[in-house]
N, CA, C and O atoms as a DFTB+ gen file, in Angstrom:
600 C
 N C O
     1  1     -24.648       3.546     -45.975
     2  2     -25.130       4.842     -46.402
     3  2     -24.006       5.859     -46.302
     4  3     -23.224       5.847     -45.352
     5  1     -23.943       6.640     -47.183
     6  2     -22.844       7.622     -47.117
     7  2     -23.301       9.128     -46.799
     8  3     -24.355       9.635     -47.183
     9  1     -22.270       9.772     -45.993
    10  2     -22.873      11.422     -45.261
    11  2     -21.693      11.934     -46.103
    12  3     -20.616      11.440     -46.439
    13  1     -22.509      13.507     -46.389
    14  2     -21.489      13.962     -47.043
    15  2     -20.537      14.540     -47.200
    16  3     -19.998      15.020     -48.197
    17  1     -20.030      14.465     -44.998
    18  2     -18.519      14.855     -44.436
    19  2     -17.967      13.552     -44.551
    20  3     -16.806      13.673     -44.159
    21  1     -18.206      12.153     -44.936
    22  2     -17.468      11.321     -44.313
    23  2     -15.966      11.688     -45.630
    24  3     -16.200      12.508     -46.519
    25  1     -15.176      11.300     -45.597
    26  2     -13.646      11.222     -45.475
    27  2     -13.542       9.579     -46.525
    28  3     -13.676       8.438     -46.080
    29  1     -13.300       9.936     -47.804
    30  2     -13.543       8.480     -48.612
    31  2     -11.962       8.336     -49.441
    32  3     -11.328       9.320     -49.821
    33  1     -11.590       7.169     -49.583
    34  2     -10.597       6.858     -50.088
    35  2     -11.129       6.041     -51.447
    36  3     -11.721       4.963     -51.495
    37  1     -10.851       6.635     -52.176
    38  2     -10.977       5.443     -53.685
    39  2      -9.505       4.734     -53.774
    40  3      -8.375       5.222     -53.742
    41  1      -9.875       3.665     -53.872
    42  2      -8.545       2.348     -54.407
    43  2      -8.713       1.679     -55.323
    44  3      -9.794       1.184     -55.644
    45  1      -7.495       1.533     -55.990
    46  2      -7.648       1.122     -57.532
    47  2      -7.336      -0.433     -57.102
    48  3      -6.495      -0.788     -56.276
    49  1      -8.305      -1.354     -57.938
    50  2      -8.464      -3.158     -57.384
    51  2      -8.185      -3.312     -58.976
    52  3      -9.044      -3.073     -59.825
    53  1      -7.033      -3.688     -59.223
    54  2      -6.765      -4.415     -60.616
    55  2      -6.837      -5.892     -60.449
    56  3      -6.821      -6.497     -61.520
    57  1      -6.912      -6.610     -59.401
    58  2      -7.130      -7.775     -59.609
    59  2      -8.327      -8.259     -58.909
    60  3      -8.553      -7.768     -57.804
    61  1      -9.352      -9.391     -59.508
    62  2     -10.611      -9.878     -59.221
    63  2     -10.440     -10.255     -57.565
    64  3     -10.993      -9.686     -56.624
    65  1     -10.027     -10.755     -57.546
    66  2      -9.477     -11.563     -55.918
    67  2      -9.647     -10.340     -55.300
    68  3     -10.612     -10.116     -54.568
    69  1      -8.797      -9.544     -55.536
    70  2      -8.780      -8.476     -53.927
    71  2     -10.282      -7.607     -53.985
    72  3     -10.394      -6.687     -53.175
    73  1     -11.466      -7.890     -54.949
    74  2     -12.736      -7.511     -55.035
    75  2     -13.729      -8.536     -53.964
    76  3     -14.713      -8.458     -53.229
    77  1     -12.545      -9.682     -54.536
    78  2     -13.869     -10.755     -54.345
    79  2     -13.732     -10.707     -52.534
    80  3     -14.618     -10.780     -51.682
    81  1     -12.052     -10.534     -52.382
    82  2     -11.936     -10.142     -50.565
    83  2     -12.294      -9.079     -50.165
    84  3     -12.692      -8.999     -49.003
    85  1     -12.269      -8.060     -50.908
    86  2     -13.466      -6.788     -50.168
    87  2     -14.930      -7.232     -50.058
    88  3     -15.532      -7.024     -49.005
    89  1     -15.449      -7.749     -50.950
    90  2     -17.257      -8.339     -51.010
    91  2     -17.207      -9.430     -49.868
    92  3     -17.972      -9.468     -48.904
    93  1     -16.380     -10.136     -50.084
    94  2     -16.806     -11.868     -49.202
    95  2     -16.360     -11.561     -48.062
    96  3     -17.182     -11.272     -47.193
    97  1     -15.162     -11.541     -47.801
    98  2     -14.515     -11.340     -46.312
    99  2     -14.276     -10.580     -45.700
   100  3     -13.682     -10.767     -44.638
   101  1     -14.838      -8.801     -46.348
   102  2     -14.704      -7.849     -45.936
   103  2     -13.435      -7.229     -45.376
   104  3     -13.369      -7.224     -44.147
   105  1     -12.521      -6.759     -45.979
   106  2     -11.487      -6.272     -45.545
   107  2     -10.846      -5.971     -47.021
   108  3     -11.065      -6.549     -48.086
   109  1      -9.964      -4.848     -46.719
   110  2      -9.128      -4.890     -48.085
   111  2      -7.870      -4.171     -47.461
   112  3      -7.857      -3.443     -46.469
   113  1      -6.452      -4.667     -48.548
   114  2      -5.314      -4.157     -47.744
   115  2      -4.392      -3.114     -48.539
   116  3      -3.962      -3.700     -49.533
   117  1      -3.915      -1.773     -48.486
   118  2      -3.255      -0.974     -48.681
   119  2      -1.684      -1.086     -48.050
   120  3      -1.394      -1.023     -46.855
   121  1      -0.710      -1.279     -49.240
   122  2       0.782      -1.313     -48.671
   123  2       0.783       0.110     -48.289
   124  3       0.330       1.148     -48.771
   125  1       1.635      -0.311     -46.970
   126  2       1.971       0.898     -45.978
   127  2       2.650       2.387     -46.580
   128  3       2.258       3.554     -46.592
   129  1       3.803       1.719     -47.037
   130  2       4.782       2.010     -48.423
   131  2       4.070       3.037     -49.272
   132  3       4.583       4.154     -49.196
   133  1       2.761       2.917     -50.252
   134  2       1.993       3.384     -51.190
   135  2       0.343       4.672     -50.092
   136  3      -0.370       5.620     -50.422
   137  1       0.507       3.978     -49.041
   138  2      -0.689       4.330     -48.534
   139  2      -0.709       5.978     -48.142
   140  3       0.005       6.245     -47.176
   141  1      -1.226       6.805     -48.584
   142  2      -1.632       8.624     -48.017
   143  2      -1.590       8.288     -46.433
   144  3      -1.948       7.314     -45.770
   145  1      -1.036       9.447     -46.148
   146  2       0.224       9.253     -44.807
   147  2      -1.384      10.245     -44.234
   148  3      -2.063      10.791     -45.104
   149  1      -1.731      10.327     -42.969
   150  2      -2.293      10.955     -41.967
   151  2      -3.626      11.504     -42.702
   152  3      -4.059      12.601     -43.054
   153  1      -4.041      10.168     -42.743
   154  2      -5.556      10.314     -43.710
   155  2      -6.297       9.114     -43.197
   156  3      -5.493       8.228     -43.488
   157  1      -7.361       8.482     -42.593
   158  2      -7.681       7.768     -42.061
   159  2      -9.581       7.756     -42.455
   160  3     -10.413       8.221     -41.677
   161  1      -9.916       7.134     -43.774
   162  2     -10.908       7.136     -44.315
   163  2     -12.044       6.607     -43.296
   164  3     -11.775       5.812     -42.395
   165  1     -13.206       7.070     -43.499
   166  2     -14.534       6.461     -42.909
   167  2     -15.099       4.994     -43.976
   168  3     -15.544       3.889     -43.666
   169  1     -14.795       5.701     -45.407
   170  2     -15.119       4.679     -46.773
   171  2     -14.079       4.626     -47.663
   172  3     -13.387       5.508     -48.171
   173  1     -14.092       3.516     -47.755
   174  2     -12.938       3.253     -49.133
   175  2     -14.085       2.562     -50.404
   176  3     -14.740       1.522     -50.334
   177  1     -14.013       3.609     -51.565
   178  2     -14.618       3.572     -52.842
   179  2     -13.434       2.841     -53.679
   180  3     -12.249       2.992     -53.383
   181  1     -14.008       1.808     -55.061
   182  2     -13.359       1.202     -55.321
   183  2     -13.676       1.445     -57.049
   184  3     -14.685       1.548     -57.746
   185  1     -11.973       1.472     -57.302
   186  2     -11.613       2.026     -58.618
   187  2     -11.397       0.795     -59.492
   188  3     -10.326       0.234     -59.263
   189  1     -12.235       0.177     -60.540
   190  2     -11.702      -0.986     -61.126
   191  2     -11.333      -0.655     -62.929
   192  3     -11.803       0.230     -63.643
   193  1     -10.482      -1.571     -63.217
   194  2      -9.346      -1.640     -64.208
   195  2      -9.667      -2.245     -65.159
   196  3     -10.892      -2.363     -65.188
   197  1      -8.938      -2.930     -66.386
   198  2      -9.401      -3.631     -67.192
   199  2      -9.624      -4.569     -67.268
   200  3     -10.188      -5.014     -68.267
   201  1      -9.190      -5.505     -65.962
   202  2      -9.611      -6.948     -65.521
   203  2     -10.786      -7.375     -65.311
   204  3     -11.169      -8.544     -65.330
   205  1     -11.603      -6.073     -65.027
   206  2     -13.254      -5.995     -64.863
   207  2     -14.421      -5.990     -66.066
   208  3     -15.607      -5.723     -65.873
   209  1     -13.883      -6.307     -67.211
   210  2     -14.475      -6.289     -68.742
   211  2     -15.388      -5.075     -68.805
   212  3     -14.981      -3.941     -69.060
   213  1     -16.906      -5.458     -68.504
   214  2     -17.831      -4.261     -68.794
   215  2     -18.237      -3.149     -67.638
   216  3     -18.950      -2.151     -67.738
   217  1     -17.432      -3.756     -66.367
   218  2     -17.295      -2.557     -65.283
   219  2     -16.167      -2.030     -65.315
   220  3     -16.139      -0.974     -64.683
   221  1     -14.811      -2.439     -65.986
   222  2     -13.547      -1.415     -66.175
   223  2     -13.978      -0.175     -66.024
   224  3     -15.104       0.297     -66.177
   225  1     -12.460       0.558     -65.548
   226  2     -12.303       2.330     -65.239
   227  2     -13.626       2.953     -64.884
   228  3     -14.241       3.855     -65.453
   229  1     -13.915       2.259     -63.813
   230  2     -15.105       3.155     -63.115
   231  2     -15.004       2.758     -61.648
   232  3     -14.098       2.055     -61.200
   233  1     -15.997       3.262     -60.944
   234  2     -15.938       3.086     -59.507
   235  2     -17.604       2.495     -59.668
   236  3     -18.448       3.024     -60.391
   237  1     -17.782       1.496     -58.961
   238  2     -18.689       0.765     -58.612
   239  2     -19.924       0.569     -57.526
   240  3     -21.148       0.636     -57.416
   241  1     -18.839       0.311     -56.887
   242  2     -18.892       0.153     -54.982
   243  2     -18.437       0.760     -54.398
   244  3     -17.639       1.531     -54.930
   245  1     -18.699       0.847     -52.437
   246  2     -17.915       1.338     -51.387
   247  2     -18.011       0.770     -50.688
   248  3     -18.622      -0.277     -50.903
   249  1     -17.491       1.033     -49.361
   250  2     -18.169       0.309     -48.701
   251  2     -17.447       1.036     -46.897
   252  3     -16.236       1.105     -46.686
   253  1     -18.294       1.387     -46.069
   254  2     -17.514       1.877     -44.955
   255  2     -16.719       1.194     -44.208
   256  3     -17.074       0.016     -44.157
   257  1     -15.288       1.552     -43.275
   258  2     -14.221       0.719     -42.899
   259  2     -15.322       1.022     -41.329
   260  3     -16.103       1.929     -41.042
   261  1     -14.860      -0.291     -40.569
   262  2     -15.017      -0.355     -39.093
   263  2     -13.981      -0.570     -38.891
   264  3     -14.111      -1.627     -38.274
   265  1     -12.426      -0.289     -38.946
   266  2     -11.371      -0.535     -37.977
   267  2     -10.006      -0.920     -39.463
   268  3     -10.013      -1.660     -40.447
   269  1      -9.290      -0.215     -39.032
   270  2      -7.908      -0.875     -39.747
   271  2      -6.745      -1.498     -38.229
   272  3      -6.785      -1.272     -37.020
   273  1      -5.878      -2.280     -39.052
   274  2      -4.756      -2.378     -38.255
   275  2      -3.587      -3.177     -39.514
   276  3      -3.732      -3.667     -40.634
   277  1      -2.148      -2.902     -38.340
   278  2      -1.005      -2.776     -39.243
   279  2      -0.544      -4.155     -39.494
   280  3       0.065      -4.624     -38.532
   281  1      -0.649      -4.865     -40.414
   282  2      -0.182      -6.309     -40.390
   283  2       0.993      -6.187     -41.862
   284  3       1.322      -5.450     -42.792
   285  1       1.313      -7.725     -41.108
   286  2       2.675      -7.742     -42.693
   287  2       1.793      -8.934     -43.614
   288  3       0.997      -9.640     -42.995
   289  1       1.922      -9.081     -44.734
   290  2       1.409      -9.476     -45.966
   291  2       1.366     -10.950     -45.541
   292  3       0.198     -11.232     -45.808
   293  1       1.884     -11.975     -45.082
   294  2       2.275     -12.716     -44.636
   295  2       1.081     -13.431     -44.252
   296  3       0.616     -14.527     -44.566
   297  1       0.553     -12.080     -43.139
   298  2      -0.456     -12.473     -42.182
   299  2      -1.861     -12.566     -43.044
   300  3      -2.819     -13.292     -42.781
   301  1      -1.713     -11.494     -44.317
   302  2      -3.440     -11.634     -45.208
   303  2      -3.188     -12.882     -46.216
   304  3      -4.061     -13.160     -47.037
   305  1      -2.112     -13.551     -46.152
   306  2      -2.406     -14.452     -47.105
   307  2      -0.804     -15.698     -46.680
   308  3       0.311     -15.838     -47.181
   309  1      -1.290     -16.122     -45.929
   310  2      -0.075     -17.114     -44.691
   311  2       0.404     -18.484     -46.286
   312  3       1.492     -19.039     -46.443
   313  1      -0.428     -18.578     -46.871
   314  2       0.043     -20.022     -48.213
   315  2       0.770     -19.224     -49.036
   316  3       1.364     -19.959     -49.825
   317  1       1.027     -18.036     -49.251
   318  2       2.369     -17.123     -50.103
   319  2       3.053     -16.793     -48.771
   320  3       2.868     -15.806     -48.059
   321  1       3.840     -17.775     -48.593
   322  2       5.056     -17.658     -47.412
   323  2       6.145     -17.253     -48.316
   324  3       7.089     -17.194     -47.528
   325  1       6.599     -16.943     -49.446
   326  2       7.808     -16.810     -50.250
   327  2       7.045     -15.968     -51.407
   328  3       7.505     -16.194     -52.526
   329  1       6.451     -15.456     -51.383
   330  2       6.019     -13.676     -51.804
   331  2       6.710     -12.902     -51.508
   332  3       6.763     -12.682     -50.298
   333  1       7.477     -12.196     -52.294
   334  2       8.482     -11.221     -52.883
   335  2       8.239      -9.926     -51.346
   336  3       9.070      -9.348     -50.646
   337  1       6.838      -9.912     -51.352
   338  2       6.341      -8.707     -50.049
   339  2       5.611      -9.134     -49.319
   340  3       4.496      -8.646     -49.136
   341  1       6.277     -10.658     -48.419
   342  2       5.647     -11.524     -47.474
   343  2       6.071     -10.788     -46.320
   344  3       5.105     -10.615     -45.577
   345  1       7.227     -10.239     -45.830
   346  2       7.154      -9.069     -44.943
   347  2       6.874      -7.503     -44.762
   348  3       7.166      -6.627     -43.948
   349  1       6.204      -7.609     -45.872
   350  2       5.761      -6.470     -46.206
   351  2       4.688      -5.426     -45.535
   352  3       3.587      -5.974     -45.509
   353  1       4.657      -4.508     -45.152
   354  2       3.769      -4.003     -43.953
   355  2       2.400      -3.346     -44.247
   356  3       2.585      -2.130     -44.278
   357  1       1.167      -3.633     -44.465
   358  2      -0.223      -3.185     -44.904
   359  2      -0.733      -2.631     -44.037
   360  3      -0.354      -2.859     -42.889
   361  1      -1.807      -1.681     -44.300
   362  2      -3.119      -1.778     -43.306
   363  2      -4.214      -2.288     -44.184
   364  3      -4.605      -2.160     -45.345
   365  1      -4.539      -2.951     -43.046
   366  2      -6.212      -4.101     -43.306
   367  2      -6.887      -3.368     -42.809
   368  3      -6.574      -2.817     -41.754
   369  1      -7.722      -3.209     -43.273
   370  2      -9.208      -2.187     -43.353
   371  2     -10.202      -3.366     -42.799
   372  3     -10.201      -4.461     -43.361
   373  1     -10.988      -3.120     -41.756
   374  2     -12.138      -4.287     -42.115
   375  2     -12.899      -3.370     -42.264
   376  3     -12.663      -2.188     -42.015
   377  1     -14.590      -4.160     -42.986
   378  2     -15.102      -3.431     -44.414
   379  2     -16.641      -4.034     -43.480
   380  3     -16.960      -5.120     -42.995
   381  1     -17.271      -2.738     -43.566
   382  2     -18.754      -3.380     -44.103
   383  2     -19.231      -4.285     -44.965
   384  3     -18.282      -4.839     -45.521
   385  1     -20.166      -4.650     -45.297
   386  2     -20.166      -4.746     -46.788
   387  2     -20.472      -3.813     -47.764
   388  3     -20.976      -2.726     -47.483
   389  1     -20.172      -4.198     -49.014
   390  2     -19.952      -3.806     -50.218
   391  2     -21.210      -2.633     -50.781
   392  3     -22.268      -3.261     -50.818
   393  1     -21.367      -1.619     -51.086
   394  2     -22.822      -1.057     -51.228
   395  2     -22.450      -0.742     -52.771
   396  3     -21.312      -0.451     -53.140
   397  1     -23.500      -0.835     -53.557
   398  2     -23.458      -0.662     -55.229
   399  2     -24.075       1.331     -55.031
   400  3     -24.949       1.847     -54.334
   401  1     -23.078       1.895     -56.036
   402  2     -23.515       3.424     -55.855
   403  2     -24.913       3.630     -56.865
   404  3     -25.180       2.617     -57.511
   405  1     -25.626       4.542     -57.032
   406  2     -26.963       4.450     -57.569
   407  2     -26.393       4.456     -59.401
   408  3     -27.022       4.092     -60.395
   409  1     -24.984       5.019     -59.289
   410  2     -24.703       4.594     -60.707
   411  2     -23.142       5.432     -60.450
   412  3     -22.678       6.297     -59.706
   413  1     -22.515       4.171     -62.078
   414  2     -21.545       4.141     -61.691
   415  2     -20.692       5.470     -61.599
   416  3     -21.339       6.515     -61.523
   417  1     -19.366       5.543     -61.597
   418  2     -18.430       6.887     -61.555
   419  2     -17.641       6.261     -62.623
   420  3     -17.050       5.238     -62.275
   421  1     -17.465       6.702     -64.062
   422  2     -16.175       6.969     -64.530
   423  2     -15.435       6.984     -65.323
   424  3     -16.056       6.706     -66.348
   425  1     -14.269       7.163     -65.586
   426  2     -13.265       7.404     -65.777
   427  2     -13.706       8.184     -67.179
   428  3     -14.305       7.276     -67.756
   429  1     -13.770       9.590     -68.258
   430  2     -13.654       9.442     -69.454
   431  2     -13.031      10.056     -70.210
   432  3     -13.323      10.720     -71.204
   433  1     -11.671       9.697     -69.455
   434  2     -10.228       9.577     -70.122
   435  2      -9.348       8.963     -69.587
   436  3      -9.591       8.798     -68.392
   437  1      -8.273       8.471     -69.965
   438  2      -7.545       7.812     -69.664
   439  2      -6.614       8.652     -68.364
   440  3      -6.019       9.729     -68.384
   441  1      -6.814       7.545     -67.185
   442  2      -5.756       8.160     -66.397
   443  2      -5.248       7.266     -65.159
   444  3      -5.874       6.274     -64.786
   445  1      -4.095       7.695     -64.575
   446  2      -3.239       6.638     -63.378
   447  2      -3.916       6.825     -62.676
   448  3      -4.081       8.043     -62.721
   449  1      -4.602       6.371     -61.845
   450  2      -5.208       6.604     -60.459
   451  2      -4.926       5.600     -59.648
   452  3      -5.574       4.561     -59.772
   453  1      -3.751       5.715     -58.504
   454  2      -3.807       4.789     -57.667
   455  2      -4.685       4.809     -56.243
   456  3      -5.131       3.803     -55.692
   457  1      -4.873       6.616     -55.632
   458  2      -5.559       6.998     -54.691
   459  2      -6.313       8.130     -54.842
   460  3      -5.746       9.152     -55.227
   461  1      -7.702       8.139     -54.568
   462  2      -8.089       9.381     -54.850
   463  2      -8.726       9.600     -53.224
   464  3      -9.338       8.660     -52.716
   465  1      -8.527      10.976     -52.409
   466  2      -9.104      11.346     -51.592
   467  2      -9.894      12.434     -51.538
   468  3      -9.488      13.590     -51.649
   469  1     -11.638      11.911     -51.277
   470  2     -12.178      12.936     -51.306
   471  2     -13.846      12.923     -50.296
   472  3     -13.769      12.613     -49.108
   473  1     -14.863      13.181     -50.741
   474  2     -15.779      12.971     -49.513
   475  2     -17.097      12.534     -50.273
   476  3     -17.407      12.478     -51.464
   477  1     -17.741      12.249     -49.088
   478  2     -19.215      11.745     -49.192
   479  2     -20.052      12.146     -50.989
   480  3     -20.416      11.605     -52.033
   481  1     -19.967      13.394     -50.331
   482  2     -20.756      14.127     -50.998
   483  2     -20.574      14.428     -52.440
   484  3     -21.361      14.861     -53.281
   485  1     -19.035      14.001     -52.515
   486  2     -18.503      14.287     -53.950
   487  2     -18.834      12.859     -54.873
   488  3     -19.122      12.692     -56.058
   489  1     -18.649      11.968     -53.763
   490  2     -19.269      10.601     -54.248
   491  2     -20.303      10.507     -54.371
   492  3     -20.613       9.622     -55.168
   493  1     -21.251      11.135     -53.850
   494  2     -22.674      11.204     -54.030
   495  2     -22.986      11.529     -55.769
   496  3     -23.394      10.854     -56.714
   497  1     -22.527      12.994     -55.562
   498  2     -22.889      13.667     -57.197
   499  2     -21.676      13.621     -58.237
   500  3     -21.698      14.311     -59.256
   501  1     -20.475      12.655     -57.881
   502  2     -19.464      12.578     -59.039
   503  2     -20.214      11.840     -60.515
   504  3     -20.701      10.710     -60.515
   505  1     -20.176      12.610     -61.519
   506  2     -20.653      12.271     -62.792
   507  2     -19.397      11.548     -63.348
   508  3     -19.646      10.481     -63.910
   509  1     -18.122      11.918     -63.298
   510  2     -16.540      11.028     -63.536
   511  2     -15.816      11.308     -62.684
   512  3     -16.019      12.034     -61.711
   513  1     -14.783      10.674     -63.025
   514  2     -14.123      10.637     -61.916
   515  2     -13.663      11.902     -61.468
   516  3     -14.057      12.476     -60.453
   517  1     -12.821      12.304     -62.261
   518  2     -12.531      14.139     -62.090
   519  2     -13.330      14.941     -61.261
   520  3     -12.911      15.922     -60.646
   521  1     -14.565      14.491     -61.246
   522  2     -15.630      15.420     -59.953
   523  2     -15.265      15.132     -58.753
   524  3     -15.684      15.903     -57.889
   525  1     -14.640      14.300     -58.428
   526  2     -14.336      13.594     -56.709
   527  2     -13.101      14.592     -56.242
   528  3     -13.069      14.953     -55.066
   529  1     -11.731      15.191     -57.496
   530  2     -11.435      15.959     -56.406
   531  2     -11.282      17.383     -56.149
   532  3     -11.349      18.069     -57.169
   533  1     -11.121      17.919     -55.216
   534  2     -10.971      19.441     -55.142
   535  2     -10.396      20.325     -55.896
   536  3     -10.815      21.059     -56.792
   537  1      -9.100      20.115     -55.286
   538  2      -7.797      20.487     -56.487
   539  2      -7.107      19.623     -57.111
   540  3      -6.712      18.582     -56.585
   541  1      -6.871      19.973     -58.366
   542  2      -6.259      18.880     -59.027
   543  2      -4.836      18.727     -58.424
   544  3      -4.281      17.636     -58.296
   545  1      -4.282      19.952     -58.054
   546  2      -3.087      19.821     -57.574
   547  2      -2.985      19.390     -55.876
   548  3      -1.808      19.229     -55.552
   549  1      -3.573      19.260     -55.191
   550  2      -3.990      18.377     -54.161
   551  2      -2.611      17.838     -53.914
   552  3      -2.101      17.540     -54.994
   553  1      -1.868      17.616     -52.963
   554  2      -1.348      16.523     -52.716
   555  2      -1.668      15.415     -52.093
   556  3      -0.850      14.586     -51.694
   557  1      -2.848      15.347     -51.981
   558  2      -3.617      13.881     -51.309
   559  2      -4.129      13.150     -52.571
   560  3      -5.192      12.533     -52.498
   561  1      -3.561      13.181     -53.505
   562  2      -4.496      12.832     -54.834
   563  2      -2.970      12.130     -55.453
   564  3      -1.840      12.617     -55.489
   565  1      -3.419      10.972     -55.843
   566  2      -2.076      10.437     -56.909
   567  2      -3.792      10.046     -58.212
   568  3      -4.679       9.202     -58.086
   569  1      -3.576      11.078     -59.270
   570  2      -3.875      10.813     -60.279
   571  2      -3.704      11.536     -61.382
   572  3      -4.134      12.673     -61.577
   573  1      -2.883      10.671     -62.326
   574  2      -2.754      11.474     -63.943
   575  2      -3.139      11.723     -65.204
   576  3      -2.978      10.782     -65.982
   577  1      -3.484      12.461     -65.528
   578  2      -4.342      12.782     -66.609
   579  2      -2.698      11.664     -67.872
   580  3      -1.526      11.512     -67.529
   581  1      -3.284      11.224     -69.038
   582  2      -2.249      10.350     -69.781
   583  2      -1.563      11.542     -70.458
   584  3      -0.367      11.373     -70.698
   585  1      -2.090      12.691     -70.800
   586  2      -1.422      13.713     -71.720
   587  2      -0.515      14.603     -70.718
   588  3      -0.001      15.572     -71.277
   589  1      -0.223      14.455     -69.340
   590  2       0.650      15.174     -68.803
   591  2       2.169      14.897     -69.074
   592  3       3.158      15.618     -69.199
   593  1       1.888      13.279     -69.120
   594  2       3.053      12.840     -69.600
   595  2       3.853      13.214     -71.028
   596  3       5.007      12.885     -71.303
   597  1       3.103      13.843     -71.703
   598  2       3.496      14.177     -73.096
   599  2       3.931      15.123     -72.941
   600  3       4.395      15.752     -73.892
């Protein structure tokens, strides 16, 4: 269940696997490297891509963290011993399970979103994605509208 101070991280899951390890085994991992520095989510909401066919560019699920800690890549997946970022340093989130939102969030326009930080409540009543954050200019926010680039 989500309150509408909790503190939510959306993460963008372009690949099926790291869904199917947030749902099944509960946990999901953020490189250290990429991860919003002194932000420490209650929920991580999940942003999916075009790998997802008829759930692409929307947010789906959440699901609340009970505990992160700092491991190297190595350790979430020990049979890629010679992975390019096998020493590579993550935090592992362990995960509730998975909760489906009463409908989905998203996207309707094209845009980068690797992290979005924002809260309960915005997740509650986000109609797209754009409703989740405060300021656009935020620096807790990595997301781009495609026409900025132009």
């Amino acid at each position: 269940m989500l309150h509408a101070e909790d503190r939510v991280l959306v993460c963008l899951i372009n690949n099926p696997r790291d869904l199917e390890i947030a749902r099944w085994d509960h946990w999901y991992r953020i490189p250290v490297v990429h991860a919003p520095q002194e932000y420490t989510p209650d929920v991580l909401a999940f942003y999916l891509t075009a790998a997802f066919g008829d759930e692409k560019w929307a947010i789906h699920e959440y699901a609340r963290t009970r505990g992160h800690e700092l491991v190297q890549r190595i350790d979430l997946f020990p049979d890629e011993p010679n992975h390019p970022r096998a020493r590579a340093l993550y935090y592992k989130y362990q995960l509730e399970p998975l909760q489906r939102l009463p409908r989905p969030i998203p996207s309707l326009r094209w845009r980068r979103i690797t992290f979005i930080q924002t809260t309960g409540d915005r997740l509650m009543h986000a109609l797209e994605i754009g409703d989740l954050i405060e300021r656009p200019s935020s620096r807790f926010v990595t997301l781009m509208d495609a026409d900025a680039n132009e």
